[in-house]
Each structure stands twice: as C-alpha cells, then as structure tokens.
C-alpha positions as CSV (number, residue, x, y, z in Angstrom):
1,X,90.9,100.5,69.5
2,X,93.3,101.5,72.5
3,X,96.2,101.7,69.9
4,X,94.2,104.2,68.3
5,X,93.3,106.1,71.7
6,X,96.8,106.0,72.4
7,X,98.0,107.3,68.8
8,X,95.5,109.9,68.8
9,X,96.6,111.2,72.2
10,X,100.2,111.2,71.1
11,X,99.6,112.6,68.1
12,X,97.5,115.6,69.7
13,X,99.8,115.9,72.6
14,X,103.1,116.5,69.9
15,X,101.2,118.1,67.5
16,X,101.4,121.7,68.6
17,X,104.6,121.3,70.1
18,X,107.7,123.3,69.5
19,X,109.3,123.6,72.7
20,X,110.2,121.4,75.8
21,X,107.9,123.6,77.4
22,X,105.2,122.7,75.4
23,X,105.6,119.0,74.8
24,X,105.4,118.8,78.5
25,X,102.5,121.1,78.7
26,X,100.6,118.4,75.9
27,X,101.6,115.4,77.3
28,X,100.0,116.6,80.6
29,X,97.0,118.2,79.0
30,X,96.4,114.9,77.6
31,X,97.0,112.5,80.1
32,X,93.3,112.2,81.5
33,X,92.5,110.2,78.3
34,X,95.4,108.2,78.1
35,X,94.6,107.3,81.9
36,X,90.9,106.8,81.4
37,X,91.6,104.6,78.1
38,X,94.3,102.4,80.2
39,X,91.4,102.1,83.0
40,X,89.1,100.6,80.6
41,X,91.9,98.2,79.4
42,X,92.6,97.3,83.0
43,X,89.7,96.8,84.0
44,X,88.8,94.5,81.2
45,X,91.9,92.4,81.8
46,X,90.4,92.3,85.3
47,X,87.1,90.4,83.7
48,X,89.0,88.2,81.9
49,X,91.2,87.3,84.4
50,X,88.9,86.6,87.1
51,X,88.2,83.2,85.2
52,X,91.4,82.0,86.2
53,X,92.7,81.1,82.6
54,X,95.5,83.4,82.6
55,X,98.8,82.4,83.9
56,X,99.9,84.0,87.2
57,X,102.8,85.8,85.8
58,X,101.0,87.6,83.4
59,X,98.5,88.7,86.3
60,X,101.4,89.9,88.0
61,X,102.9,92.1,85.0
62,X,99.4,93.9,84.9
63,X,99.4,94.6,87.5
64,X,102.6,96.0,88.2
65,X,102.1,98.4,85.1
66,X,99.2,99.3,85.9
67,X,99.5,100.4,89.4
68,X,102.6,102.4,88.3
69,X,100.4,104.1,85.7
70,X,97.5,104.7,88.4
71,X,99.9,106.7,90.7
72,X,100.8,109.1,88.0
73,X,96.6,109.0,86.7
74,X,96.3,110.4,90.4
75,X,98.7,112.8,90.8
76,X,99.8,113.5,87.8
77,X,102.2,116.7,89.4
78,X,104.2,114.3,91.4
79,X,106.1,113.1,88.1
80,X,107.9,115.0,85.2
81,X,105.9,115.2,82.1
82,X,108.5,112.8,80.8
83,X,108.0,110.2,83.6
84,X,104.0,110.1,82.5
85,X,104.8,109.8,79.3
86,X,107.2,106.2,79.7
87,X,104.7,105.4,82.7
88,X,101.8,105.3,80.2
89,X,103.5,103.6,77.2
90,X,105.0,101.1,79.8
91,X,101.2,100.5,81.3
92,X,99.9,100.4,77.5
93,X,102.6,97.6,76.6
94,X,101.9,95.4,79.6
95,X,98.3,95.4,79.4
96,X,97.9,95.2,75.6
97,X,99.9,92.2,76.1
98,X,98.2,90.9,78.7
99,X,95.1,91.2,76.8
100,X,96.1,89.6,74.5
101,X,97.1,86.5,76.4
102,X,93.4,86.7,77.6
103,X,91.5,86.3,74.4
104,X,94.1,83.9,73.2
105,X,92.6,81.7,76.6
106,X,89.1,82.5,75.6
C-alpha cells in the first residue's frame, strides 16, 4: 500500500511537469502526502519494534531516515525541491525495509 502512496504521489507530482520550475513546484505540492504516508509507516515500525524482536541496527536505520525525512515534513522550505525528493525516497527505502524485517519477526 505505501508503494502505491508513494507511486501515485510521484506520478501526480511529474505528471504535469514540463519545466524545472514545475517539477519542483509538484514535488512540493505533494509532499504533505508523501510525509503523512511515511508517518504512518514509521509509526507502525515503532509498534512493531517496541516488542523488542527487531535487531538494533535496523532500529537505528529507521530511525536515521526517518528523522531526516521529518525535518524536511516540517519545513519543507529549508530544502531544495530536489533534497525532499531523495529525503523521501531515502525515508521510504529504510522503513519499507525495516518493515519488512518486522513482520518477518512476527
């Protein structure tokens, strides 16, 4: 499901685009549902790890993307659309991963 959140966003974010200008302008437009989708996934990585049953270093990757993507969901004008844009696919790798992990432990 948050491969399809993700595609969907992309898709809409590039498919009106024609310019630099305007990629940038659709990648920022859309980044409220990329962040909010990655804030579900985080948070139900969180659940699952709580139990204790996924190894540290995984924890640790998680989090690391995921706090990087949380400073651009905040202020998403401190960053070039371009930065968002690798932030969010960097967050989405790390934590699709990591969920994966999970429900292999379960």
């Amino acid at each position: 499901m948050r491969s399809l959140i993700f595609a969907s966003a992309a898709a809409l974010a590039l498919s009106a685009c024609t310019t630099t200008g305007s990629i940038d302008s659709a990648i920022q437009k859309n980044l409220p549902q990329i962040c909010s989708a990655a804030a579900t996934a985080h948070s139900a990585f969180l659940i699952v790890a709580s139990t204790g049953d996924i190894k540290q270093r995984t924890v640790a990757k998680e989090a690391a993307a995921w706090s990087a993507l949380d400073v651009v969901c905040k202020d998403p004008g401190s960053v070039t659309a371009a930065t968002a844009l690798v932030k969010a696919a960097e967050a989405y790798a790390a934590i699709t991963l990591a969920l994966r992990e999970a429900k292999a432990a379960e």
